[in-house]
C-alpha positions as semicolon CSV with decimal commas, in nm:
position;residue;x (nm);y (nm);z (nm)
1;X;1,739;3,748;-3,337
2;X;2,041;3,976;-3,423
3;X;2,083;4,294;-3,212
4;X;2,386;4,390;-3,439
5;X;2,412;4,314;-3,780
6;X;2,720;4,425;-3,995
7;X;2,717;4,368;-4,344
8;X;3,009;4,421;-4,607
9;X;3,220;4,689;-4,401
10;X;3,503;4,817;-4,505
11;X;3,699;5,029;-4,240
12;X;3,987;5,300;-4,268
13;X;4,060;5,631;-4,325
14;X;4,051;5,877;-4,630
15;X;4,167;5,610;-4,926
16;X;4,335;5,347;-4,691
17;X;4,106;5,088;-4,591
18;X;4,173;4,853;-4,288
19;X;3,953;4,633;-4,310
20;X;3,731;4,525;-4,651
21;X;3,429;4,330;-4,645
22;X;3,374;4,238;-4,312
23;X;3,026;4,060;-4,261
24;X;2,927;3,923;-3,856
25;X;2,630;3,952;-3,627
26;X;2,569;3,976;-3,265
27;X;2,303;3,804;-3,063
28;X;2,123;3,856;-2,765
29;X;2,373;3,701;-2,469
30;X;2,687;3,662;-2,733
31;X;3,000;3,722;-2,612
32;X;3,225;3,804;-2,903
33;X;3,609;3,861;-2,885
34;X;3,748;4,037;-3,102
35;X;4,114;3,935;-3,148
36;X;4,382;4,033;-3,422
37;X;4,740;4,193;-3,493
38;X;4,775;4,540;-3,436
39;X;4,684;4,781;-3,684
40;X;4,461;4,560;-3,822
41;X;4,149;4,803;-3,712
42;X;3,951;4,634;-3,373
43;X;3,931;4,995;-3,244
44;X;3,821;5,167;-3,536
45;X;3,549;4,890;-3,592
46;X;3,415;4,968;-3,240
47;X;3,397;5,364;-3,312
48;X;3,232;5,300;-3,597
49;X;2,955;5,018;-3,436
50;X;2,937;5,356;-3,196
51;X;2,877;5,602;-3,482
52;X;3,190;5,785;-3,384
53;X;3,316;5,719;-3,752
54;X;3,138;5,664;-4,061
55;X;3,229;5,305;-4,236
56;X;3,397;5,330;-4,611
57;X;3,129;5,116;-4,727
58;X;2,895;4,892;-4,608
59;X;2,630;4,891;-4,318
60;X;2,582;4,847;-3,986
61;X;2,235;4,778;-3,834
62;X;2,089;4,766;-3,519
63;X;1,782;4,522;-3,425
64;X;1,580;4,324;-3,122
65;X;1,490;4,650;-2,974
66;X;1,876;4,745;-2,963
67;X;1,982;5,156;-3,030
68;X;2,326;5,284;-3,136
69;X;2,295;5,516;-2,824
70;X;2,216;5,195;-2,590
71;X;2,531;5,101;-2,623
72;X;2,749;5,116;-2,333
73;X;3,120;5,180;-2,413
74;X;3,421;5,144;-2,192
75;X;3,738;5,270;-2,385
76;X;4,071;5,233;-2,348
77;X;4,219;5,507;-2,115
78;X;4,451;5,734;-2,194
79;X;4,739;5,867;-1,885
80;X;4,516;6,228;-1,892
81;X;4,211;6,066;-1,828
82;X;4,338;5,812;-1,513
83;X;4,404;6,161;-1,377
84;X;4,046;6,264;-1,424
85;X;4,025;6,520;-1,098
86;X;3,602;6,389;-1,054
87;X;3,430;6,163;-0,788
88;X;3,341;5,817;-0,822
89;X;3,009;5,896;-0,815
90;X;3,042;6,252;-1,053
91;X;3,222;5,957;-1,300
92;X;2,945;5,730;-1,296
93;X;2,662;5,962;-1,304
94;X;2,802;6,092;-1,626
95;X;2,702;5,752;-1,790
96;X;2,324;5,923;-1,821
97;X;2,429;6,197;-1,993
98;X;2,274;6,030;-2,315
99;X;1,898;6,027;-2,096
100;X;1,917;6,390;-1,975
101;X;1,888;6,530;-2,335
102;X;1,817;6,920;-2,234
103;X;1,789;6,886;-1,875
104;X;2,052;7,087;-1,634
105;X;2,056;6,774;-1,353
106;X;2,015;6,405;-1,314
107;X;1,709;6,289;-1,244
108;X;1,674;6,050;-0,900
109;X;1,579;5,811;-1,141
110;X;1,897;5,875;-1,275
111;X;2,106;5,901;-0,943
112;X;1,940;5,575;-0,871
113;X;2,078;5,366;-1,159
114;X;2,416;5,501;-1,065
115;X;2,366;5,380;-0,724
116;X;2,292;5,062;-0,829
117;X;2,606;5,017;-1,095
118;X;2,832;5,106;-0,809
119;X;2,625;4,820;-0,609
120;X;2,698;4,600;-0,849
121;X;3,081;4,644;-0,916
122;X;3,146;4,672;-0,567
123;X;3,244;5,052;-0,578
124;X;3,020;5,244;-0,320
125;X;3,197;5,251;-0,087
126;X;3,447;5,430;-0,317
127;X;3,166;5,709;-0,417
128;X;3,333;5,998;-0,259
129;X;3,704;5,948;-0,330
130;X;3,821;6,121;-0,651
131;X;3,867;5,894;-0,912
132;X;4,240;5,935;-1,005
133;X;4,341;5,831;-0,648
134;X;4,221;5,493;-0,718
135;X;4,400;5,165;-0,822
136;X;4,423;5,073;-1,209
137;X;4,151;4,750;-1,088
138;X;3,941;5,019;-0,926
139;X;3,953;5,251;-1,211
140;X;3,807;5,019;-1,443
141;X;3,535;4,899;-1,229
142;X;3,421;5,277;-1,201
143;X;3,415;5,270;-1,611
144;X;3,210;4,983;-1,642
145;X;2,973;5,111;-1,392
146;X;2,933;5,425;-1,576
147;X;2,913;5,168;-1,925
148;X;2,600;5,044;-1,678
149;X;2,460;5,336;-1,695
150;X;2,420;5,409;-2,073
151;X;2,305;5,018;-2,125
152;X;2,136;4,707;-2,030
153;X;2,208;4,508;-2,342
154;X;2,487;4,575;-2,495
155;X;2,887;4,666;-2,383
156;X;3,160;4,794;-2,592
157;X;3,500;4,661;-2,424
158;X;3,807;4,817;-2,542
159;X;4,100;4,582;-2,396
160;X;3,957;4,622;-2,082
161;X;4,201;4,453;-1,876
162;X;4,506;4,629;-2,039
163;X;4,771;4,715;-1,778
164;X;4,631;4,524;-1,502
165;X;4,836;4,307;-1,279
166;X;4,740;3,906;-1,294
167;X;4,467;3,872;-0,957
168;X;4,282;4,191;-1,067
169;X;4,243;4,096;-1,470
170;X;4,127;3,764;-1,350
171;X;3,843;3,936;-1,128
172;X;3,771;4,164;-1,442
173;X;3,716;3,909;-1,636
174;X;3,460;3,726;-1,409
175;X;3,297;4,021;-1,327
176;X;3,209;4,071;-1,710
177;X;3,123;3,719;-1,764
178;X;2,880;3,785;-1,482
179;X;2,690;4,073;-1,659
180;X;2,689;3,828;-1,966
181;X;2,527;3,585;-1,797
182;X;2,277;3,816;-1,671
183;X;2,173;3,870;-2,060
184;X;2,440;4,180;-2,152
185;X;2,572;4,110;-2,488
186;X;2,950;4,174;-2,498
187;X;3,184;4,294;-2,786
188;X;3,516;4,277;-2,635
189;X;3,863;4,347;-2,806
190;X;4,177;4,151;-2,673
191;X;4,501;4,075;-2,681
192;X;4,450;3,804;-2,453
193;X;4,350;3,498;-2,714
194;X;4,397;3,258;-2,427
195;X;4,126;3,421;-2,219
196;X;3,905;3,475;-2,480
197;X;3,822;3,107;-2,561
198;X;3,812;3,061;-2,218
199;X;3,480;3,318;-2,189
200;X;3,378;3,421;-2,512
201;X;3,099;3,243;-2,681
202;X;3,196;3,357;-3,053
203;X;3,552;3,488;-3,194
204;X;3,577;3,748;-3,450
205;X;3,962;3,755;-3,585
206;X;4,070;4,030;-3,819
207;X;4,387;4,106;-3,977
208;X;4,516;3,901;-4,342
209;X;4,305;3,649;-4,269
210;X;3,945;3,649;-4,140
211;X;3,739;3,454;-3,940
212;X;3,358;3,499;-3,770
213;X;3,214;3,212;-3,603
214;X;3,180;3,019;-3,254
215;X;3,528;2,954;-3,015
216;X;3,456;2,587;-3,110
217;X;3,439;2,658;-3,448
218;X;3,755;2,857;-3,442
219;X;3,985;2,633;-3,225
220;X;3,962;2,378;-3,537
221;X;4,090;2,685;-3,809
222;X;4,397;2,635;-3,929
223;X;4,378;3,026;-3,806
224;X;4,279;2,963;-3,485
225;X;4,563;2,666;-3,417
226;X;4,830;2,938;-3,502
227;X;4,782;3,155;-3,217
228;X;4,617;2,855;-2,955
229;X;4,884;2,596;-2,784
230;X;4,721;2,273;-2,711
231;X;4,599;2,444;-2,333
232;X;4,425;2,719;-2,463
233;X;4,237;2,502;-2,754
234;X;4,127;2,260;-2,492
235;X;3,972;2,452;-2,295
236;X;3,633;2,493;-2,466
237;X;3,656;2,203;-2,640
């Protein structure tokens, strides 16, 4: 069954639309890429599956037990907030500010979720030191813990390996087809084509022409060929 169901969107602002008629779905456990030129409107499509921007037209549900705000969201950063003067911990914890509702403090509940997201991307050792002292690699393993936080179905991934040298984009990668595999459905937007056949389980490609479908489906588009060499289209063959 579909968590995420988007029917007939069309994206933009004021009387410019980026994107017109855009129909996909999400499963439980999919992986979808989303992959495209720029300016073509990947980021405004995730603010609006986030309700941060109201679609033109068109609807977006959610289903299978899924909420908009059980969505966990890891943006891409900006240089202000890599300099983000908080603790690892302060950074994470702030990833339950959706459960706290009126409440002055976390909850140990609470404080024990973040525990465990910093467990599980290898940061807690890192809980003390303040967040903007830490490697680009680091940084982004912080974010997804604090993504953790706010979700266990469904990630939001806004180039998430942008600006990160080769060893440490290959670890990110991993480390998100882990919490796929554990039964997180990801929406991730890249750049990286290559690497998204190589995890992704469906492709979503926007721009003048558009395709929705599996990565085997899309390495035999005419689409798909144009921006796969004979490596990358092998690979999930």
């Amino acid at each position: 069954m579909s968590e995420l169901i988007c029917k007939d969107l069309t994206l933009g602002y004021e009387n410019s639309a980026l994107i017109e008629n855009l129909n996909f779905h999400v499963n439980k456990g999919d992986y979808l890429c989303i992959v495209g030129e720029n300016g073509t409107g990947k980021s405004t499509l995730m603010r609006t599956i986030l309700r941060l921007q109201k679609p033109m037209s068109g609807t977006i549900e959610y289903s299978d037990g899924l909420k908009s705000n059980e969505i966990g969201y890891l943006p891409q950063q900006t240089l202000v907030q890599r300099d983000f003067p908080a603790s690892v911990k302060e950074v994470v914890l702030s990833g339950c500010q959706a459960k706290i509702g009126a409440r002055p403090f976390y909850s140990k509940e609470e404080k024990a979720l973040a525990k465990k997201n910093m467990e599980r991307m290898g940061i807690t050792d890192l809980s003390k030191r303040c967040y903007r002292e830490l490697s680009g690699g680091q940084q982004q393993r912080v974010l997804l813990a604090r993504a953790l936080c706010a979700t266990e179905k469904m990630l939001l991934l806004d180039e998430p390996v942008s600006g990160l040298d080769p060893k440490v984009t290959i670890d990110m990668y991993k480390l998100i087809k882990q919490l796929n595999d554990e039964g997180i459905s990801i929406i991730m937007i890249s750049h990286d084509i290559y690497s998204a056949v190589k995890y992704a389980s469906h492709i979503l490609h926007i721009g003048s022409d558009t395709f929705f479908g599996t990565v085997k489906e899309y390495k035999k588009t005419k689409l798909g060929k144009l921006y796969l060499d004979e490596k990358g289209g092998n690979e999930n063959a």
